[in-house]
ZADO-336989 format. One record per residue: residue in one letter; x, y, z of N, C-alpha, C in turn. Coordinates in pm, whole numbers, plus 50000, padded with zeros to 5 digits. Example, Ala and Ser with C-alpha at 12.3 -4.5 7.8 and 13.67 -1.06 7.14 Angstrom:
% ZADO-336989
A513194943150780512304955050780513204967050780;S512854977550708513674989450714512905000350787;
***
This chain:
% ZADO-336989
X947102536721865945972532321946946272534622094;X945662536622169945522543722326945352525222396;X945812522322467946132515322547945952515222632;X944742509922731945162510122868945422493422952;X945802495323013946452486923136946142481623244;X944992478023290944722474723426944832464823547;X945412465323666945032457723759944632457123883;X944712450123950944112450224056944472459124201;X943322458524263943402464224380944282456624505;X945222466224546946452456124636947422450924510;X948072462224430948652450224332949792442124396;X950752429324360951462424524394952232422924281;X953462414724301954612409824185953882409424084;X953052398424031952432395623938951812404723865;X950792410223940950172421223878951062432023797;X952112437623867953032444923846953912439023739;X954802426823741955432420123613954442420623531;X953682412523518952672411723402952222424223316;X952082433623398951332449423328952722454023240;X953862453223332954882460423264955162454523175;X955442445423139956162434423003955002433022905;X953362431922971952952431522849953182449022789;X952952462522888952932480422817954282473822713;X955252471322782956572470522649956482467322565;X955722448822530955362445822468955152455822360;X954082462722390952682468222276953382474622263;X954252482722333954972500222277955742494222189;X956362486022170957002477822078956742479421895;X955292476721938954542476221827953692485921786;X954092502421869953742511121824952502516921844;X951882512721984950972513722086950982526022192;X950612535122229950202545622338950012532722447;X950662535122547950362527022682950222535622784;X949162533822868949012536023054948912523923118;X949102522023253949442513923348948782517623447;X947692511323520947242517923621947142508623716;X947022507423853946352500523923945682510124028;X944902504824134943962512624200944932519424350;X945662511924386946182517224517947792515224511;X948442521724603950212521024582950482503924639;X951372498924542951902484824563953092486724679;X953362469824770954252473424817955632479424754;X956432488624898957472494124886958462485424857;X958752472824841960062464124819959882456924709;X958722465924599958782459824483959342476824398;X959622487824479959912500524407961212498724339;X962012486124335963192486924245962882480024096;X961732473324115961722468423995961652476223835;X962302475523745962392479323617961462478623532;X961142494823544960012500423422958562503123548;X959232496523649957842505323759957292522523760;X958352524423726957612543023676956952542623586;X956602535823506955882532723410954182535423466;X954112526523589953272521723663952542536923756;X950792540423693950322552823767949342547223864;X949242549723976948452551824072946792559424082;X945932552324032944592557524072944772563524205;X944572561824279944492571224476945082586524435;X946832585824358947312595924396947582606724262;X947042601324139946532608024009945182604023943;X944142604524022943362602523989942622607823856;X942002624023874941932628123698942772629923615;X943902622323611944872618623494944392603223394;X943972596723529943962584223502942582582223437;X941292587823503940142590423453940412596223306;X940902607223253941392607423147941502595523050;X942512591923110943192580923022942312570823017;X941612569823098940762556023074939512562722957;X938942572623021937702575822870938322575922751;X939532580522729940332581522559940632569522542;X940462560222619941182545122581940512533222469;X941192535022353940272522322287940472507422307;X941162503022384941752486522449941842489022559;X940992480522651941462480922803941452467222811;X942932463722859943672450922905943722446723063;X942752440223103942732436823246943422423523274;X944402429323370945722414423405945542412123550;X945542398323552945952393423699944402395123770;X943242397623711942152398923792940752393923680;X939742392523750938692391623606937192396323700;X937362404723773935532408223825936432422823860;X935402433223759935782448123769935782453523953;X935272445624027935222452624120936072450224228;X937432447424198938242444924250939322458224154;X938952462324116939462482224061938892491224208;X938322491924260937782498724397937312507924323;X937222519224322936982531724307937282535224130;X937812527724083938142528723977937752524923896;X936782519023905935812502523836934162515223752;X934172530923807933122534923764933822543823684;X934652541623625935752553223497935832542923410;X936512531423463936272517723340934912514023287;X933782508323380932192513023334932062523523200;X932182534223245931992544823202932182544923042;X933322536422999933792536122852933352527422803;X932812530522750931532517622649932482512022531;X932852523722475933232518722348934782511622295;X935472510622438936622501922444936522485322423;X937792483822319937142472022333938102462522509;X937072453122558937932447122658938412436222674;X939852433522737940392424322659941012412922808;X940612404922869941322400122964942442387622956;X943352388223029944782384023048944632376823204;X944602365123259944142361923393944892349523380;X944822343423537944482329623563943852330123705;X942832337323701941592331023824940742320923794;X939962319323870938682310723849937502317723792;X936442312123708935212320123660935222332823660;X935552334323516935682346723457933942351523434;X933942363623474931712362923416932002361223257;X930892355923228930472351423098930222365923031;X930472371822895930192382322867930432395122872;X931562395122941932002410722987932942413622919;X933652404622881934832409922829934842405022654;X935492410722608935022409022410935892399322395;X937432397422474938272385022413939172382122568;X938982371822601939902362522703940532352522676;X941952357222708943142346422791942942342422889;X942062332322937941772332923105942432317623076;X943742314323204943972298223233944002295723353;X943212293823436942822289323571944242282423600;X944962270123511945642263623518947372267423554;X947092279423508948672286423513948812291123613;X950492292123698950692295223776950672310323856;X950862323023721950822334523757950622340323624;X949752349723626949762359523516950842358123433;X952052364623468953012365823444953672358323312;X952962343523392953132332023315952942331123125;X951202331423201950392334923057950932343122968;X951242355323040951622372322975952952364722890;X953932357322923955532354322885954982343622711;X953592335922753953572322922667953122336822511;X952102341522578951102350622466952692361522404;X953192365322455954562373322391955242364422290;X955662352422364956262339522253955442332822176;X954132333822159953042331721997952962341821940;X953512354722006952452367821946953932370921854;X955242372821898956362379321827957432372021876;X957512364121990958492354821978959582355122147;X959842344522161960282350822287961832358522318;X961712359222190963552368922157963412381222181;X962142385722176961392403522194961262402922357;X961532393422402961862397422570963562400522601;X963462414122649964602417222715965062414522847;X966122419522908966162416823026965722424223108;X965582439023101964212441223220963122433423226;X962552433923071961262421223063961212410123153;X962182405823120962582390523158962462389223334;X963342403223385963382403123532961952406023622;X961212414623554959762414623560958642404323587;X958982398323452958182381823424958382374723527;X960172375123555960662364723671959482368223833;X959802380923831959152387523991957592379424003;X956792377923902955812380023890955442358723915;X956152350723864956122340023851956912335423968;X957732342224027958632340124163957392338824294;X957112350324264956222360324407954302348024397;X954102346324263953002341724274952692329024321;X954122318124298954342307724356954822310024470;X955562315224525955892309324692957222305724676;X957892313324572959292312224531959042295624503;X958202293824388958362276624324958022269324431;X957202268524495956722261224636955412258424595;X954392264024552952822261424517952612247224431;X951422251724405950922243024313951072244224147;X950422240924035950532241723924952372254323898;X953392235423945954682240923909954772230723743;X954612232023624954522226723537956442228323473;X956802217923380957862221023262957452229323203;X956542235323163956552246423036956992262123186;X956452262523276956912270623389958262269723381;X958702258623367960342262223463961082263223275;X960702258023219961272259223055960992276923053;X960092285623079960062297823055960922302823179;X961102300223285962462304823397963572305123316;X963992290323229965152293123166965262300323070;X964352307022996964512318422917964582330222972;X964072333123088964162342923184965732341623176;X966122334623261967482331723288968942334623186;X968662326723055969352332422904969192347422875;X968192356122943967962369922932969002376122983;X969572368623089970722378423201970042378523316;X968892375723407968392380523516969532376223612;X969222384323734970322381023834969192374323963;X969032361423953968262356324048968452360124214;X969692359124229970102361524401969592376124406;X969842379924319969622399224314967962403024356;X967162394324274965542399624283964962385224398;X965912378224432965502373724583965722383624681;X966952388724702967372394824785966442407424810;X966032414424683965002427924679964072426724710;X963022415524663961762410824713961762403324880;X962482393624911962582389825037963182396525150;X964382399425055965762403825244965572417725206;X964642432425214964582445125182963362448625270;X962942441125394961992450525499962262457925519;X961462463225594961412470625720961542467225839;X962232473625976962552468426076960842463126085;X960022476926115958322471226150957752464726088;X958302459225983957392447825916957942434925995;X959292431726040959792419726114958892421326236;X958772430826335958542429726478956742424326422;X956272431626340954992432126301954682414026312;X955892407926256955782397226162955312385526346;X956412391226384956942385426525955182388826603;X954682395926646953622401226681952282392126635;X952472383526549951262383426443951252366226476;X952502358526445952472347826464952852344126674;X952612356326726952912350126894951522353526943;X951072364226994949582369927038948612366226957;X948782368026841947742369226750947402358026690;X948042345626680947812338426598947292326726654;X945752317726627945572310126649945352297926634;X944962286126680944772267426609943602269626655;X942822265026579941092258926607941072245026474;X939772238526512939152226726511940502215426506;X940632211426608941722200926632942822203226575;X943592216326537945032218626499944622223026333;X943832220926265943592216726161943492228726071;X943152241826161942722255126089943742266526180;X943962279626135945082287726223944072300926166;X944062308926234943862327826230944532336226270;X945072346526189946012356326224944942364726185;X944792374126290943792389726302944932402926330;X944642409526264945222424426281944472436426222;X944232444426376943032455426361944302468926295;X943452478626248944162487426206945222495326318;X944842495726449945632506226554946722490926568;X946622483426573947442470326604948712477126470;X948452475826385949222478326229950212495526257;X948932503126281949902517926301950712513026438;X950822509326510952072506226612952772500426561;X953222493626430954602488426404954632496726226;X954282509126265954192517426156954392508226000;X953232505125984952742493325850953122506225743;X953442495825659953782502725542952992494625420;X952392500225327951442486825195952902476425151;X951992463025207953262450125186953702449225287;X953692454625434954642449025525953702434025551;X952472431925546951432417425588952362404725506;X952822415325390952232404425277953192389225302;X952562378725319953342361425333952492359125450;X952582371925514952032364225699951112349725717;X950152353725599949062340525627949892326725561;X950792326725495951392313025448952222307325579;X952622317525685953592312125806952432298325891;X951312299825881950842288625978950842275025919;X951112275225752950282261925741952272255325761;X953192258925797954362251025841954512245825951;X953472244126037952832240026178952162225426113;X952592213926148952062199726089950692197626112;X949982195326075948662195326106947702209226032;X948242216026000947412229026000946982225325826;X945812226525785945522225825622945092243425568;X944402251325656944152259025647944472271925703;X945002283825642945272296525696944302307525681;X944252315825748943362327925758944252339525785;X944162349725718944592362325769943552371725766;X942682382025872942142389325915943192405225893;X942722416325812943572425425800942562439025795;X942712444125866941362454325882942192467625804;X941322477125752941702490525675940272498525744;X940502508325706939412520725740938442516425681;X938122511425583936832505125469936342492425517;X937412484225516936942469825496937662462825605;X937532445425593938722440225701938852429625555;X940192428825491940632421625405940732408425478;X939772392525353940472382525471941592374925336;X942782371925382943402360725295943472349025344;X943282340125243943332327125285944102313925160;X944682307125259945802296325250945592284225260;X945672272025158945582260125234946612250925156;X946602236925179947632226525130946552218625085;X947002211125019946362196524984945152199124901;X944272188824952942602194424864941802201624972;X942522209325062941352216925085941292228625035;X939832233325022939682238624900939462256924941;X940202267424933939752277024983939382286624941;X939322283524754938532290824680936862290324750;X936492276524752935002277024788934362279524896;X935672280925010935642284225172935002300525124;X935942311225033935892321725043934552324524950;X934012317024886932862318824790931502317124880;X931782304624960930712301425047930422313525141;X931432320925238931372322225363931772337725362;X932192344125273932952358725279933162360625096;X932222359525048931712366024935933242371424818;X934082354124845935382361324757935472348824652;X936852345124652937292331924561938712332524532;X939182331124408940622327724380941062314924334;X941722303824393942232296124394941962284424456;X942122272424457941902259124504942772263024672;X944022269024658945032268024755945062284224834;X944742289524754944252306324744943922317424725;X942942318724803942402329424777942072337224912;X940902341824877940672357824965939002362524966;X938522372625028937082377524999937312391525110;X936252394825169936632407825264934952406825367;X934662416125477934182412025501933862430225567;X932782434025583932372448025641932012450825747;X931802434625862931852439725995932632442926091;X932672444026229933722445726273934552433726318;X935702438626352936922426426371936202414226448;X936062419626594935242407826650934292402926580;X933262404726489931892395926445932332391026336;X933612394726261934682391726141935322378226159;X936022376626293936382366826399935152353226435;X934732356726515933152350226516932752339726369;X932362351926289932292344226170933122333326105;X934512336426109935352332126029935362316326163;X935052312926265935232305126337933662295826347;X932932301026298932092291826281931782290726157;X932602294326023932462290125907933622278625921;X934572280026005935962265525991935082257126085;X934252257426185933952243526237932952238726098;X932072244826055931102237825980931952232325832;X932982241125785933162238625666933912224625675;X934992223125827935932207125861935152199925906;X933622202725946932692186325974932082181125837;X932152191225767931932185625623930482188825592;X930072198325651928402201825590928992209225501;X928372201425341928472209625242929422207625177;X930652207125196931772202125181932352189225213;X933132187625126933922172825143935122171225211;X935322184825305936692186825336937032182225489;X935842178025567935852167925656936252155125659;X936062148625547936912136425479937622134125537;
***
């Protein structure tokens, strides 16, 4: 059976653990696998094991088109609204007769699109899910230790290195099976964290001094970065990535914003603590969602009216029109 693989646009740890351990999985069991996601992941996840595995829509595109029309299972991980595939979302369309199968933990999955869902809002990372469904499906002895180091990246990177929210015992009970695998924890800290780039530090430095601001009484922060801002500390995909979690360690701050402009779009991410809620910030105000603590949406004007916006959606959303987050 032809297999395909999908995730998201911007993939990260998760996306990336999750795809790979479940392709093994299935090849396991005697499955044709592809791996695709829509754009190149960051560079300081290129050591991870079985990432060649992993093809690039942008830079093989009619390979991948291929593979997706011959595909009779398409497995979508780490995401659940096709249009977060970019460009890739009208080759998946295209195959009617696959069946589709989603693997997630976002919020509101659409009703109907997909023929069978794993969706647990509740879990901490894909990754997660992907490790539990392996240990009902064949057991968790069929995880190896690349597997294992994979799973780890993916459940590491999605929490905040165990810092977030929904940190459960059945989470850290599957770390220690990770762990009985052989992983070398200091090893895939060290790769994922201490493996920049000089320009991703100065970038980093740049972002939280000029750029970064407090609005409505300390309570909210914005980090903006236009694209010519980014080519001067020669950005590389992943040098951003954490930036928006640096404000909410400022006492007072509940909410983060990151502003990230591309030739297309201006990506916004967003961060918060406690109950404020920034799934519904990004649903209300910039047409996205995610998470209680985070998420994201994007926005098509320019930086300044991007700005603008995003500053009179935090005064209205902290006086509490509409929301309870004025409280």
């Amino acid at each position: 059976m032809n297999v395909l693989i999908l995730s998201h646009y911007n993939p990260d740890g998760d996306a990336l653990g999750a795809s790979i351990a479940w392709a093994k999985m299935l090849e396991a069991g005697g499955h044709k696998t592809t791996c695709v996601v829509p754009n190149k992941f960051p560079y300081f996840l290129d050591w991870m094991p079985g990432v060649e595995r992993i093809r690039i829509f942008t830079e093989h595109g009619d390979e991948i088109r291929a593979a997706t029309a011959e595909a009779d299972v398409i497995f979508f991980l780490d995401f659940n609204n096709i249009s977060r595939l970019e460009g890739l979302s009208e080759a998946v369309a295209a195959n009617t007769k696959a069946k589709k199968i989603l693997i997630d933990h976002h919020l509101d999955p659409p009703e109907g699109y997909f023929d069978v869902s794993f969706s647990y809002p509740e879990a901490s990372s894909t990754s997660f899910v992907v490790f539990r469904l392996i240990s009902e499906m064949v057991g968790a002895e069929a995880i190896d230790r690349d597997m294992a180091t994979v799973l780890y990246v993916g459940m590491m990177t999605d929490t905040g290195n165990f810092s977030y929210s929904n940190l459960t015992p059945e989470l850290f009970r599957a770390v220690a099976v990770l762990v009985e695998r052989g992983i070398d924890i200091p090893d895939i800290n060290r790769q994922v964290y201490n493996s920049y780039s000089e320009g991703r530090v100065r970038l980093l430095s740049y972002a939280l001094g000029p750029k970064m601001e407090i609005m409505e009484k300390g309570q909210a922060a914005l980090i903006s970065l236009k694209e010519s801002e980014l080519r001067r500390f020669h950005f590389r995909q992943g040098d951003s990535e954490g930036f928006v979690n640096y404000p909410l360690s400022i006492a007072g701050v509940k909410m983060s914003a990151m502003l990230l402009q591309n030739h297309k779009f201006i990506r916004i991410s967003l961060r918060s603590r406690g109950e404020v809620d920034v799934n519904e910030f990004a649903r209300k105000y910039f047409d996205g969602g995610g998470h209680r603590n985070a998420a994201g949406g994007k926005s098509t004007d320019s930086m300044e009216v991007t700005i603008e916006r995003y500053k009179r959606a935090v005064k209205e959303f902290f006086s509490g029109s509409g929301t309870s987050q004025g409280k």
